[in-house]
N, C-alpha and C positions, 0 to 999 in steps of 0.2 A: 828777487831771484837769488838761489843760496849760490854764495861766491865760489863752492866749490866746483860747478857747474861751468865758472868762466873758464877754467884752466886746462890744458892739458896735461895727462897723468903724469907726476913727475913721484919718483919710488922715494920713499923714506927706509931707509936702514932703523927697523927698533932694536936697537941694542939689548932691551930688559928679551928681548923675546930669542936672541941669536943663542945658537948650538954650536958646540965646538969639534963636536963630530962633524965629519964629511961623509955622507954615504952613497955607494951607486945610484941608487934611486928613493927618493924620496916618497910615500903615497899621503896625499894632504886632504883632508874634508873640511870643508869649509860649513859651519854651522851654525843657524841660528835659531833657536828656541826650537829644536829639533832634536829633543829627549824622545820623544817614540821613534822616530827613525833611527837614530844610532842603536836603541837598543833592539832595533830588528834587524839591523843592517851592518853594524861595525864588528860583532861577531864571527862573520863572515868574512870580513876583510883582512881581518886579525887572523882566524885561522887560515887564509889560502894565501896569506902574505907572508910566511912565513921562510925567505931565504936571505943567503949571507948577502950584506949590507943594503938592506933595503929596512925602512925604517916608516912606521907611519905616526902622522900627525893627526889632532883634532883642531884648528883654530875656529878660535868660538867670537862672534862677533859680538858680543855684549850681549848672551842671554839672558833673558831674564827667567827663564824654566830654569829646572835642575839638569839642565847637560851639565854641567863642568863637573858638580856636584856627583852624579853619578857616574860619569867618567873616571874620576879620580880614585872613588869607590870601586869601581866594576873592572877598569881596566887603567890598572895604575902605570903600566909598558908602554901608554901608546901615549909619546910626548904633546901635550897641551901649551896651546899657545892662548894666552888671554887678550882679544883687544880691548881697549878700552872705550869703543863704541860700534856701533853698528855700520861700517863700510861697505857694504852692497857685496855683489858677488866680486865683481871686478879688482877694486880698493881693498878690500879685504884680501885676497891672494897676495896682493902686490905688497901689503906688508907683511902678512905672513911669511911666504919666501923671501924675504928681503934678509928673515934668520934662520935661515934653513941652508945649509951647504949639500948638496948633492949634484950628481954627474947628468940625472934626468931628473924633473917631477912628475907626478903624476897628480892631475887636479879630479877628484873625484866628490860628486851627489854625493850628501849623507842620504840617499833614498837609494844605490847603486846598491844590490846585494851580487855579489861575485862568483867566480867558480871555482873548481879548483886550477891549479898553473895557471889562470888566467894572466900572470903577470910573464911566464918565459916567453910567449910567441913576441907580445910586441917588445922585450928587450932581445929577444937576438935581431929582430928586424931591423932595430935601429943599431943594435954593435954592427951589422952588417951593411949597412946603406948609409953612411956619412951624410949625405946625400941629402935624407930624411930630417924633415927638423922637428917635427911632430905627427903622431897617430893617435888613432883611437882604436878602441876593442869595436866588434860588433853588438849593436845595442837592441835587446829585445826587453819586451813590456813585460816589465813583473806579473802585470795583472791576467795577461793573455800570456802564453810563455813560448807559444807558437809563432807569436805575430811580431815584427820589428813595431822598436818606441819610435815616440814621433819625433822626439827630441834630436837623433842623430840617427838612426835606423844605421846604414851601412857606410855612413858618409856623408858630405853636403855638397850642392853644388848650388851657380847660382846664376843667375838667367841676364840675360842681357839688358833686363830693366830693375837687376838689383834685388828679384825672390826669390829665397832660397828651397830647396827642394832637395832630399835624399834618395840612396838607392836605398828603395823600398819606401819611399813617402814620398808621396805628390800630395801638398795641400793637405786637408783631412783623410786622404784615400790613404793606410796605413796596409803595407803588404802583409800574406802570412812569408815567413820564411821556409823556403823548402832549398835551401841552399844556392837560391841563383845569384844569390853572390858573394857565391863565397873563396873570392880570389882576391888577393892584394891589390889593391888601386889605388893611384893616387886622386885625389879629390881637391876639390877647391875648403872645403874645411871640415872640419872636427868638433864634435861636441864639449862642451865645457862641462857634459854631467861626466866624461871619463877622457880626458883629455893627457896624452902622454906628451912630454916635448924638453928639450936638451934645458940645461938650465943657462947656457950661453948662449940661445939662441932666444930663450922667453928674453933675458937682458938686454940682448944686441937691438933685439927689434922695440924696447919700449914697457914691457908688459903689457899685459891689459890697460885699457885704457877707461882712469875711474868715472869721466865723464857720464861714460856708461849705466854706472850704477849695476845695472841686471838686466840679460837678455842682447843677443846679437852681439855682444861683446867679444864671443871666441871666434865669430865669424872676421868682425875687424882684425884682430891679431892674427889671426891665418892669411890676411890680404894679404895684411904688410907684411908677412912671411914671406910670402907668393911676390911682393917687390920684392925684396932681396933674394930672389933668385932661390928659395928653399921650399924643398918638396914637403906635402902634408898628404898623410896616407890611411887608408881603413887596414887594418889587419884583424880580418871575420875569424883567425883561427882562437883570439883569444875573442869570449863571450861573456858580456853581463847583462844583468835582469835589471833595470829602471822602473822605478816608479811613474814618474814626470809628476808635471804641476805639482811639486810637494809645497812650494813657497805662495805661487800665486796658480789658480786652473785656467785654462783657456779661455771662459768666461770673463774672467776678471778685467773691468777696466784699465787698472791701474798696470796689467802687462799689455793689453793693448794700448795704452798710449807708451811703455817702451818701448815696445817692439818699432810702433810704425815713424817713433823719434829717432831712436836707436838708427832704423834703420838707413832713415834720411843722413843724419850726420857718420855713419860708415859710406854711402857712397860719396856724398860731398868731399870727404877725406882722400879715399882711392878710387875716384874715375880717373883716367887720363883725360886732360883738359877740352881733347876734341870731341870727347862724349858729353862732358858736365852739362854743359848747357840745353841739351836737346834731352837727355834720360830726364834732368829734375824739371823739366817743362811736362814730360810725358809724367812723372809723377805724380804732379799737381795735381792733374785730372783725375787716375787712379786712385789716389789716395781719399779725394771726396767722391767719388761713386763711392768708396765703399766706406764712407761714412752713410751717403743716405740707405746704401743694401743694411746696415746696420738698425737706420732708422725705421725702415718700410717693414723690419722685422720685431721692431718695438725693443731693440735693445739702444735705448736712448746715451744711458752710461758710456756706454762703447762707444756711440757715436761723436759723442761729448768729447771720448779721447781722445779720437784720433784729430778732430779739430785741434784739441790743445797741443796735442805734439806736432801738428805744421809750425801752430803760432810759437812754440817755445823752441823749434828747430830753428827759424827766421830772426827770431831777438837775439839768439844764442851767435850774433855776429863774430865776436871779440874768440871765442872758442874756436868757431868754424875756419877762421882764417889760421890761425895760431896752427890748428891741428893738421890742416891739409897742408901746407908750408912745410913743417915737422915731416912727414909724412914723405912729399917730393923730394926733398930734399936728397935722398940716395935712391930714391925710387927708379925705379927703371920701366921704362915705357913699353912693353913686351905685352903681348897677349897672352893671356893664361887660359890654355885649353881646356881646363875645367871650367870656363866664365863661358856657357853655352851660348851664341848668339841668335838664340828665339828667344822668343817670350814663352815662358811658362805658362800664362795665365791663358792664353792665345792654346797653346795645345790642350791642357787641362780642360779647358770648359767650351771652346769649339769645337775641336776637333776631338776630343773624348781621349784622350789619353789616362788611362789612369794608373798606369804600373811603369816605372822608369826605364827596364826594359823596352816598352813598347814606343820612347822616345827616337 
């Protein structure tokens, strides 16, 4: 098992990579071997990001294409950070901003193509709501430009057995947008393809956590948000176009065995202890139906996964204890009204629910 996996996320400060500016806001893309994307997509960024101290980054996880190369070429303004190996999404941020001084970040897809002002709605919302410890833009599909991504659509929230679901996505049902939600809310979390949030508050609570690797990661770090008492919010008036799946597609094995690992060791972490036992009992079952609805559909791979991410969730003992400990330790035992207490899966495919609205 790679030892890095035993550990909970502890930040390393890279000195070779620290800025001596300080700026309002920071905007970061995290990159790896993602030379088409930036040069469809960083264009954009660059030009509607254009106000007093806001400053954007590339951190490149050891590509091996000509990002950096072209980068350095193309857009010599926009500060580059080199790591010296490839840290997943999670580990990767954590030491990126680890040298990056600013008052907010913003974590942002190298597949995110922007609009214009997209960035003044969610900074006055957060000069105005102290309150607020992080937001997102509203997320629609590059591909379709009508329809919310699946990634984040208008927000997350998360059901009482731990699935997560957006306004405007339930499960694969992806809505069109016609504006019905287009009001400020607060949510249970935020997408990590455009993720805005205080840069004393990504610290306070931890960062990301690298155990993670990729995927379900931003949903952990908005929990432990959600313990410390700090509000996470949609703000629909600023808009970006997402790609999604640009690393791994829906199909992919190797994101269904994180997600469904992922997502075991985020609740393990943040259930309150009178829930733990009875939600990862109900999981158990869950989690193998839809290993065999995987198999009975001949997608073997997937099926493969999701086994291996119990069995690697269960060995992962030394992590699990370490992280939830970490974790209680200021946590506060308070219900958070975005943690819906039905089940998703129960509305969605019994009872026919297919638009969040009709929850």
């Amino acid at each position: 098992m790679n030892a890095d996996m035993e550990q909970v996320c502890e930040v390393t400060m890279i000195e070779d990579n620290r800025f001596c500016r300080k700026d309002r806001l920071a905007v970061v893309i995290l990159n790896w071997n993602g030379e088409k994307m930036l040069r469809l997509f960083l264009p954009s960024v660059w030009n509607h990001s254009q106000m007093e101290d806001v400053a954007v980054y590339v951190a490149d996880n050891a590509s091996s294409d000509a990002s950096c190369e072209w980068l350095e070429k193309e857009f010599p303004q926009v500060h580059l950070i080199r790591l010296d190996q490839n840290y997943g999404f999670a580990e990767g941020y954590n030491r990126a901003l680890s040298g990056i001084q600013a008052e907010y970040y913003l974590l942002l897809n190298s597949d995110v193509e922007v609009t214009e002002n997209w960035l003044l709605p969610l900074l006055e919302y957060m000069d105005k709501h102290p309150e607020v410890a992080a937001c997102q833009p509203k997320l629609l599909s590059w591909h379709d430009k009508e329809r919310f991504e699946y990634a984040g659509a208008c927000g997350g929230y998360l059901d009482r057995l731990g699935y997560p679901y957006c306004r405007g996505r339930i499960f694969d049902m992806v809505e069109i947008d016609r504006g019905q939600y287009d009001t400020c809310e607060p949510v249970f979390w935020v997408s990590g393809a455009a993720l805005m949030v205080r840069s004393d508050d990504y610290w306070k609570c931890g960062g990301l956590d690298a155990a993670f690797f990729a995927h379900m990661e931003e949903i952990d770090f908005c929990w432990r948000l959600r313990h410390a008492g700090r509000q996470v919010y949609c703000i629909p008036q600023s808009k970006v176009y997402h790609v999604g799946g640009g690393t791994l597609n829906q199909e992919n094995p190797r994101k269904t065995y994180l997600n469904f690992r992922n997502n075991l060791f985020m609740l393990y972490k943040n259930l309150p202890f009178g829930q733990l036992f009875f939600i990862m009992c109900i999981r158990v079952v869950l989690d193998y139906v839809a290993a065999v609805t995987f198999l009975l559909k001949g997608h073997i791979p997937n099926a493969k996964a999701v086994v291996k991410a119990r069995l690697d969730f269960w060995r992962m003992r030394s992590y699990r204890k370490k992280a939830r400990r970490k974790v209680w330790k200021h946590a506060c035992n308070r219900p958070i009204p975005e943690q819906r207490p039905f089940s998703i899966l129960w509305s969605h495919y019994v009872r026919r629910v297919k638009a969040f609205a009709s929850l």
